[in-house]
Backbone bond lengths (Angstrom), bond angles and torsions (degrees), N, CA, C in turn:
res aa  C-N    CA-C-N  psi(-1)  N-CA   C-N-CA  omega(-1)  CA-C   N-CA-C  phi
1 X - - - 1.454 - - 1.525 108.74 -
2 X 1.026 115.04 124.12 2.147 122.02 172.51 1.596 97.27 -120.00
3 X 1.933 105.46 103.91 1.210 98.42 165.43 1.743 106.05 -88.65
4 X 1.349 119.40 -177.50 0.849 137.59 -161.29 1.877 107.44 -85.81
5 X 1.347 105.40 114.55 1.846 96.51 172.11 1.239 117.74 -19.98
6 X 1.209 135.37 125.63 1.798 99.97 154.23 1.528 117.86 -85.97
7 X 1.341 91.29 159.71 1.700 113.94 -151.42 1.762 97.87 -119.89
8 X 1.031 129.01 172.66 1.456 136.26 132.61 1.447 122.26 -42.26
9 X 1.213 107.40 -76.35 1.623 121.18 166.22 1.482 108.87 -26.94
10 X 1.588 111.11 -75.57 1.501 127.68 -177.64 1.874 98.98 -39.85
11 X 1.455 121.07 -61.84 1.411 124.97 -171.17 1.870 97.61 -35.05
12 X 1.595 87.61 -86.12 1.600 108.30 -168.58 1.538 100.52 -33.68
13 X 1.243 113.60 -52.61 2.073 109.90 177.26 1.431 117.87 -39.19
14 X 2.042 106.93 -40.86 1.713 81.90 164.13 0.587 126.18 -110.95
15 X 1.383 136.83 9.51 1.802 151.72 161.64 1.325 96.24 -45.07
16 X 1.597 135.19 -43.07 1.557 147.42 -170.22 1.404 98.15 -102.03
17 X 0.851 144.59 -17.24 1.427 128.65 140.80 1.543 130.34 -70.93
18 X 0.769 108.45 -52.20 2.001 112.77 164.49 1.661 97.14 -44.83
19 X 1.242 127.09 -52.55 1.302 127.94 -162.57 1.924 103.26 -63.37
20 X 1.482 119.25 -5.25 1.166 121.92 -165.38 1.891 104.79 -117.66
21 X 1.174 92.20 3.05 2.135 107.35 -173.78 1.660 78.62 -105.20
22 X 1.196 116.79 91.09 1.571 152.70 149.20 2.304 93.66 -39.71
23 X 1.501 113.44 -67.36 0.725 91.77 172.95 1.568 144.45 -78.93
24 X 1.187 122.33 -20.82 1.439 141.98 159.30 2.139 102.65 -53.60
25 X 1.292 97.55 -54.91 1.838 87.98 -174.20 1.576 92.75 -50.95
26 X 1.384 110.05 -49.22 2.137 95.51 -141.77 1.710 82.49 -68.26
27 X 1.472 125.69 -48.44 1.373 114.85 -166.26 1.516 117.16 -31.65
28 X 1.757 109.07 -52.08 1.577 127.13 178.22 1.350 104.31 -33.87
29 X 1.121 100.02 -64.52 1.890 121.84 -154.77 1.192 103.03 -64.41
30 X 1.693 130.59 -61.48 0.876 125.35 -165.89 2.206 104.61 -63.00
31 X 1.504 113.15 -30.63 1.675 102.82 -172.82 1.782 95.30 -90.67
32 X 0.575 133.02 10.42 1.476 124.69 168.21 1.866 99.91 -93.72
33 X 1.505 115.52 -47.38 1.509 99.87 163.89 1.745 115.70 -55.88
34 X 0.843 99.65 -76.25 1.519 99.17 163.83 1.713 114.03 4.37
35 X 1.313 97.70 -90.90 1.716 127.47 -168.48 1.447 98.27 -56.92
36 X 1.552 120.95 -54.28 1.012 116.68 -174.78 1.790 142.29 -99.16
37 X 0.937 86.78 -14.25 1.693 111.16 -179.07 1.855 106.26 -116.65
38 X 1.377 125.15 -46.30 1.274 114.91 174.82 1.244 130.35 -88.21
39 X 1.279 111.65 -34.11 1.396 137.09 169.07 1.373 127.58 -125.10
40 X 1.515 108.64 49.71 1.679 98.77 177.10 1.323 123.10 -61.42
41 X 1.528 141.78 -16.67 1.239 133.06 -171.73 1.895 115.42 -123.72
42 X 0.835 75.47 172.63 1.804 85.71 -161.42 1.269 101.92 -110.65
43 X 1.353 142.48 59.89 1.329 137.33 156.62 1.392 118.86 -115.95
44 X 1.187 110.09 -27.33 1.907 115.80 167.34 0.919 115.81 -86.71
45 X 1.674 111.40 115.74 1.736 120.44 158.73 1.530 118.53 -16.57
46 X 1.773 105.79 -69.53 1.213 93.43 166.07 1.727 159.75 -51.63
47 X 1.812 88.78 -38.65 1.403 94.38 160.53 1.606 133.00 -62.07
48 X 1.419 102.33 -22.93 1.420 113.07 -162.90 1.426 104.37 -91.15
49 X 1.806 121.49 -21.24 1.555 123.38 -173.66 1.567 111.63 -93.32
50 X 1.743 115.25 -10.54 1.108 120.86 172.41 1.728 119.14 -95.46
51 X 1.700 100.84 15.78 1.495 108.55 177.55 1.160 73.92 -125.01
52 X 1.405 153.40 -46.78 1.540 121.21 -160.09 1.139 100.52 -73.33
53 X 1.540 135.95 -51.24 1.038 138.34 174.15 2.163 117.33 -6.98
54 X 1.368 72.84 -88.39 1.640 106.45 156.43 1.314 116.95 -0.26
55 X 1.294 84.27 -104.57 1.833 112.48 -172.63 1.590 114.01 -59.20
56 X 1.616 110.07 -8.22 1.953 116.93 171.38 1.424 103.98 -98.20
57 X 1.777 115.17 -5.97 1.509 88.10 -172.60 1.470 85.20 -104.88
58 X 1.594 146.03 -21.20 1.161 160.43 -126.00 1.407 88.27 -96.79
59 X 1.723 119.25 -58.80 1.033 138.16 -162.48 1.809 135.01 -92.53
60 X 1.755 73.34 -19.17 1.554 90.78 -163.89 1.762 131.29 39.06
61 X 1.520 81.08 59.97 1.708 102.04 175.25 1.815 127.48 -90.95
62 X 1.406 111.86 28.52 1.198 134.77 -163.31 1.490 114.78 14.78
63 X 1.296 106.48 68.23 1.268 98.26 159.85 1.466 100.94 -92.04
64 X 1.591 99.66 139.21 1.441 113.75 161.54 1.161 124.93 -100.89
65 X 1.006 136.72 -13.32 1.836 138.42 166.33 1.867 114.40 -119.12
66 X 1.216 99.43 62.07 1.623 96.67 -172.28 1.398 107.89 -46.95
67 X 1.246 132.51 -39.18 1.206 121.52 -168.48 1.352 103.82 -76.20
68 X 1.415 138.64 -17.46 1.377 121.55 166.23 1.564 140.64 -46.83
69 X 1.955 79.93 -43.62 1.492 114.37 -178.95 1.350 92.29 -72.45
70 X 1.204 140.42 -55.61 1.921 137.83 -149.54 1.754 81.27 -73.70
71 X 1.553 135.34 -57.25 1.183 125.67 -169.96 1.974 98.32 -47.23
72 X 1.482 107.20 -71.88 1.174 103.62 -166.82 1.694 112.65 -39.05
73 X 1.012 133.81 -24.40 2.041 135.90 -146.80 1.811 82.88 -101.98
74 X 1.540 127.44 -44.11 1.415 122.24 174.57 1.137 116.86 -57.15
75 X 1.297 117.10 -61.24 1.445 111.44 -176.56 1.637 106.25 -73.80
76 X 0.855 131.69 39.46 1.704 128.21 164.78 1.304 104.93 -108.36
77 X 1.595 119.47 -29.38 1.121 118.21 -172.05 1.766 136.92 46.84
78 X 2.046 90.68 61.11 1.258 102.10 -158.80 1.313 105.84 -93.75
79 X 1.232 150.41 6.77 1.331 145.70 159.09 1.316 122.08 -11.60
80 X 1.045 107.25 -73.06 1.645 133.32 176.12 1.680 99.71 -48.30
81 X 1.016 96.85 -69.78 1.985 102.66 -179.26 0.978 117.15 -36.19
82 X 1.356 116.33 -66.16 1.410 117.44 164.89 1.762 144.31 -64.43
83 X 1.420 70.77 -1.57 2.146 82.27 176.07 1.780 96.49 -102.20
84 X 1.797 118.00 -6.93 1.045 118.71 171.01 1.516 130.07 -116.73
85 X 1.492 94.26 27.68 1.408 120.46 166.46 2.208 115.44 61.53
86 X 1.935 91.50 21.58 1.694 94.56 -159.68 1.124 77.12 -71.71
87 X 1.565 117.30 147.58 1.558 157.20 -163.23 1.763 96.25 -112.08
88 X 1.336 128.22 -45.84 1.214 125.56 -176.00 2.030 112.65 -62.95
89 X 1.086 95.46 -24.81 1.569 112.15 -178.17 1.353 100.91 -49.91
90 X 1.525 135.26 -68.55 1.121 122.25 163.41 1.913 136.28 -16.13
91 X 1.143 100.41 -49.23 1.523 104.75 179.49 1.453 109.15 -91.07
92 X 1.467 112.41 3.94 1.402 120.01 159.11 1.711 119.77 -85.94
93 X 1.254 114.57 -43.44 1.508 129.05 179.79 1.590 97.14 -76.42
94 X 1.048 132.49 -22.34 1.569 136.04 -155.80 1.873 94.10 -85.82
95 X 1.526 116.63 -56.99 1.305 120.26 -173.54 1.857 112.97 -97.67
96 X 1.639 88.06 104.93 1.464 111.82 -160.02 1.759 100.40 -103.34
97 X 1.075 126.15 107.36 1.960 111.62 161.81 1.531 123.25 -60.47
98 X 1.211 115.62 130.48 1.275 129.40 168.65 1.566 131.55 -121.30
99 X 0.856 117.18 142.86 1.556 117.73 -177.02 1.643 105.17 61.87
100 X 1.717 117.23 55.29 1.336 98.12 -157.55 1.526 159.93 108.32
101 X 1.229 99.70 -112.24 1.812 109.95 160.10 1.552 100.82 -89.90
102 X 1.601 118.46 -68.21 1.441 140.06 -148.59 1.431 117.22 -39.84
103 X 1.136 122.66 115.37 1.212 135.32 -170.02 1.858 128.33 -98.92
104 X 1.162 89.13 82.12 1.476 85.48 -170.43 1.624 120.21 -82.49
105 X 1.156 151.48 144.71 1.377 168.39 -103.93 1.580 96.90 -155.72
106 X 1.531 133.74 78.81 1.554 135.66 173.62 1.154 93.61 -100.21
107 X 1.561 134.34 68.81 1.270 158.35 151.63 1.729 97.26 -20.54
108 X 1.217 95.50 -81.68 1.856 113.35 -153.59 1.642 106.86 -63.90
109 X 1.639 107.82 -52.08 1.271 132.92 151.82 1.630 101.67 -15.54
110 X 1.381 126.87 -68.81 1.492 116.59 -149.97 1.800 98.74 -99.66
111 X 0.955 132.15 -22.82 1.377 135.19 163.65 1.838 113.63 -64.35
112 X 1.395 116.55 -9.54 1.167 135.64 146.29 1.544 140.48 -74.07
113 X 1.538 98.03 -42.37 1.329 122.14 176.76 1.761 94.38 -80.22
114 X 1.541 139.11 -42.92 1.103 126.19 -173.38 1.675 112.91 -89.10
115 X 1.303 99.93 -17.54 1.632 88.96 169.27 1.319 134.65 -104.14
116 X 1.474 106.00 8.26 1.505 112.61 159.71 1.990 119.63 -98.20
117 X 1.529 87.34 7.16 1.737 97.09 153.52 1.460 110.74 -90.81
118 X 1.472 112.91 -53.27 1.780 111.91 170.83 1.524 101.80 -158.12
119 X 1.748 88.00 104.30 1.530 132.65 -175.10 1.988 89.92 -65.01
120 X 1.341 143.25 -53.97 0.949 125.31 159.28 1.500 139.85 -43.02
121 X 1.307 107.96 -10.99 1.407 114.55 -176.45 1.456 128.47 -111.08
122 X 1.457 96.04 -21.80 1.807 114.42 -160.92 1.517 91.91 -126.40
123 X 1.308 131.17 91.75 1.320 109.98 171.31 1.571 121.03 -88.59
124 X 1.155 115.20 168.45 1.718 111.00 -154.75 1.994 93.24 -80.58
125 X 1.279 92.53 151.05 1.766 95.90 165.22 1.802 93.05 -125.78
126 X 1.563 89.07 151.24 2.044 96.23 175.95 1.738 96.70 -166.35
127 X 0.752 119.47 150.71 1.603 123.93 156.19 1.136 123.40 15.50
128 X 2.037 94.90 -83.60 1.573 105.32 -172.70 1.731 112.67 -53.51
129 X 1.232 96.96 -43.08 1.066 118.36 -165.90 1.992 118.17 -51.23
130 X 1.761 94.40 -46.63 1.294 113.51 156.31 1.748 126.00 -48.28
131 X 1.650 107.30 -37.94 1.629 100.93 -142.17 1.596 72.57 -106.91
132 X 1.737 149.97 -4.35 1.246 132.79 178.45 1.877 104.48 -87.51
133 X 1.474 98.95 -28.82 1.295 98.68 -161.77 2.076 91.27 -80.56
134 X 0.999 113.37 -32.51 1.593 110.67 -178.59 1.549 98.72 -62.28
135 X 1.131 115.40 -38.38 1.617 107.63 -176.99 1.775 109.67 -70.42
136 X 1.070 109.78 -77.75 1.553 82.36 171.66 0.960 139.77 -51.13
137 X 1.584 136.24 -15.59 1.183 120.48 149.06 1.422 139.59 -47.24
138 X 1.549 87.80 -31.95 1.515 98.32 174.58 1.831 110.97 -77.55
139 X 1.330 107.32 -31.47 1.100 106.80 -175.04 2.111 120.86 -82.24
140 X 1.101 86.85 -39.76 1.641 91.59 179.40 1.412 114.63 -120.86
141 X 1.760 106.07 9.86 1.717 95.58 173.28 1.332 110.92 48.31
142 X 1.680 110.23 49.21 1.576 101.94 169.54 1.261 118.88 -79.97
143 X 1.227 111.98 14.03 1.941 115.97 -176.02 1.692 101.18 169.90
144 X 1.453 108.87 172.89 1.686 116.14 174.17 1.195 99.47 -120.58
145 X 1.395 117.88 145.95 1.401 124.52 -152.87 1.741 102.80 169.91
146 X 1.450 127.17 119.33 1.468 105.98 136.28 1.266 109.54 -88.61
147 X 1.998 81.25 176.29 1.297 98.69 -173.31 1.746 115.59 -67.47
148 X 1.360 124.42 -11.03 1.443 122.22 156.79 1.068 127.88 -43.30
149 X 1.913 119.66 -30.19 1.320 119.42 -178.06 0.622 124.02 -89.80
150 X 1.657 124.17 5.55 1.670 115.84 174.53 1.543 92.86 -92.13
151 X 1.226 160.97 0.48 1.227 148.92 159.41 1.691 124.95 -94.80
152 X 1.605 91.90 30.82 1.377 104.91 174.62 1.718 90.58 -129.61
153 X 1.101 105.93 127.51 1.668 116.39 -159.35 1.881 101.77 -67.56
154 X 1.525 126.09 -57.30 1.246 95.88 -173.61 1.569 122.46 -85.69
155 X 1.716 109.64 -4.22 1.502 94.42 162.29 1.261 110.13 -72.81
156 X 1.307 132.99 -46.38 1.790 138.89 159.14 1.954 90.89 8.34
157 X 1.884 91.19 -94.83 1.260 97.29 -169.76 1.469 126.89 -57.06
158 X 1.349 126.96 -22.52 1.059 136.43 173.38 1.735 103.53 -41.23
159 X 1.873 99.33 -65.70 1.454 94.35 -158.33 1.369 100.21 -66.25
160 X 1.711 134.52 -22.37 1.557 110.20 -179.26 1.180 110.94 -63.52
161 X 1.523 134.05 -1.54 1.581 106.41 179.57 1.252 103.04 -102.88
162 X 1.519 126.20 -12.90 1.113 102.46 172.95 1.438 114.92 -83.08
163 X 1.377 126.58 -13.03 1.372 123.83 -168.31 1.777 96.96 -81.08
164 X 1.580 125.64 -26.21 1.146 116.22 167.56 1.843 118.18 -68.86
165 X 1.423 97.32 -45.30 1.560 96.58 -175.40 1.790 112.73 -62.86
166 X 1.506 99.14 -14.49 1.638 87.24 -174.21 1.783 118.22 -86.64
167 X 1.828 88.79 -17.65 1.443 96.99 -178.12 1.651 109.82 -108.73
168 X 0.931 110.02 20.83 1.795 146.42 140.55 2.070 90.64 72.33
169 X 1.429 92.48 28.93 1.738 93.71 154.97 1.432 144.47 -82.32
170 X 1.505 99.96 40.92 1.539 114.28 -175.43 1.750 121.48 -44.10
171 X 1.260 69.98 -15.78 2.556 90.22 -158.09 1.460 72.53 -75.53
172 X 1.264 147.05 3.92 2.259 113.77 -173.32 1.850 76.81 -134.43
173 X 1.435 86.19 130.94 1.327 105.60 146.51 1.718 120.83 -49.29
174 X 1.634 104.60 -168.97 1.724 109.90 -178.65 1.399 102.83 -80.76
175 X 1.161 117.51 -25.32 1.565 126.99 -159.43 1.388 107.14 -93.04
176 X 1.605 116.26 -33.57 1.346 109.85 171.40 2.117 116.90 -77.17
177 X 1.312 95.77 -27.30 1.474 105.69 179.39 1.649 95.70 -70.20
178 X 1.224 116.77 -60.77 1.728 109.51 176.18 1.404 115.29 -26.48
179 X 1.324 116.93 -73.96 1.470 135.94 -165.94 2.141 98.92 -51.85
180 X 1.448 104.36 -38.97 1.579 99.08 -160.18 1.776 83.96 -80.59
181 X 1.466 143.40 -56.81 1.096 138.00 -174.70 1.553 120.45 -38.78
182 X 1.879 95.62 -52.45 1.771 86.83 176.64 1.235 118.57 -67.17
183 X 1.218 118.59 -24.97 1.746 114.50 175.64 1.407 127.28 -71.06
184 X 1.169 114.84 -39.08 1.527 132.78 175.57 1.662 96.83 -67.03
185 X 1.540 134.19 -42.63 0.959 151.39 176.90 1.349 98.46 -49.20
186 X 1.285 115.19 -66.37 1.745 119.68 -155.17 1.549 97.13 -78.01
187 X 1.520 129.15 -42.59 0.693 117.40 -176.35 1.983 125.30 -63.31
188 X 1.243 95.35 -43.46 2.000 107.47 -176.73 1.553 98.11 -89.81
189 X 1.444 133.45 -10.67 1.642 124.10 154.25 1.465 113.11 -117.55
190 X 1.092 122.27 64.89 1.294 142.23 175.89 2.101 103.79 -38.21
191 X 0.772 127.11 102.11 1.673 126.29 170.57 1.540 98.81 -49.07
192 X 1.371 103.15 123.46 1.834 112.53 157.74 1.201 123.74 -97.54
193 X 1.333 112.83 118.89 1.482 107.98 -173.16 1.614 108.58 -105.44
């Protein structure tokens, strides 16, 4: 497989394609009102189970007990964290108990949940997103890294800036590099079902 360098050109190509997924825009729009205008804070059960809600059916991030997760994200009492841009918060909201002891890992889930509070700050991690960035590493050594460290939230973000600064895409924010990765992602690791 030879994916394609990324380029400037290449970026902006799917920045203008995303802009044409009718359903992906309204999804955005409508959870950023949500997150940000209806429910900016995280201390009510309710507010907080009608964003988990949300963003698992939006995304289909299998959560199976949302209200566990919305209990777990209240009692963390991340307000503050997130108006202070802590990056570790993620791998806090991510490891949720269930049934008990059982500890399940909603990795992708909470890098979702923190970047539709501030989409500039928290960029999303998922799959595609994982298996494009392992390929160029492998391919152009844009950084050293296993693949463990992208599921540790501030090396996560760490390596997107270097994978932007190396492919000298300074001009896109986190949010525009997100959007061009998962697509290029979905598209050159296609899911087989």
């Amino acid at each position: 497989m030879n994916i394609e360098h990324p380029t400037k050109v290449i970026v902006n190509d799917y920045l203008n394609k995303w802009d044409t997924l009718e359903n992906y825009v309204l999804q955005e729009c409508s959870l950023k009102k949500l997150f940000n205008e209806t429910y900016p804070q995280n201390i009510d059960m309710d507010d907080v189970l009608i964003k988990v809600c949300s963003l698992n059916d939006f995304y289909s991030t299998n959560i199976f007990s949302p209200f566990t997760v919305a209990k777990h994200i209240v009692e963390l009492n991340i307000d503050e964290r997130l108006l202070n841009e802590d990056l570790k918060l993620v791998n806090e909201i991510a490891t949720v108990r269930v049934n008990g002891n059982r500890e399940i890992n909603f990795y992708s889930f909470a890098t979702k949940y923190c970047s539709h509070h501030k989409p500039m700050i928290y960029p999303i991690f998922d799959s595609y997103v994982e298996k494009l960035l392992m390929y160029y590493k492998k391919k152009d050594k844009f950084a050293q890294f296993y693949k463990r460290d992208l599921k540790d939230y501030p090396s996560y973000k760490e390596i997107l800036l270097k994978f932007r600064d190396f492919y000298k895409l300074n001009d896109f924010n986190l949010k525009e590099i997100d959007k061009y990765l998962w697509q290029a992602g979905k598209e050159y690791f296609p899911r087989k079902y």
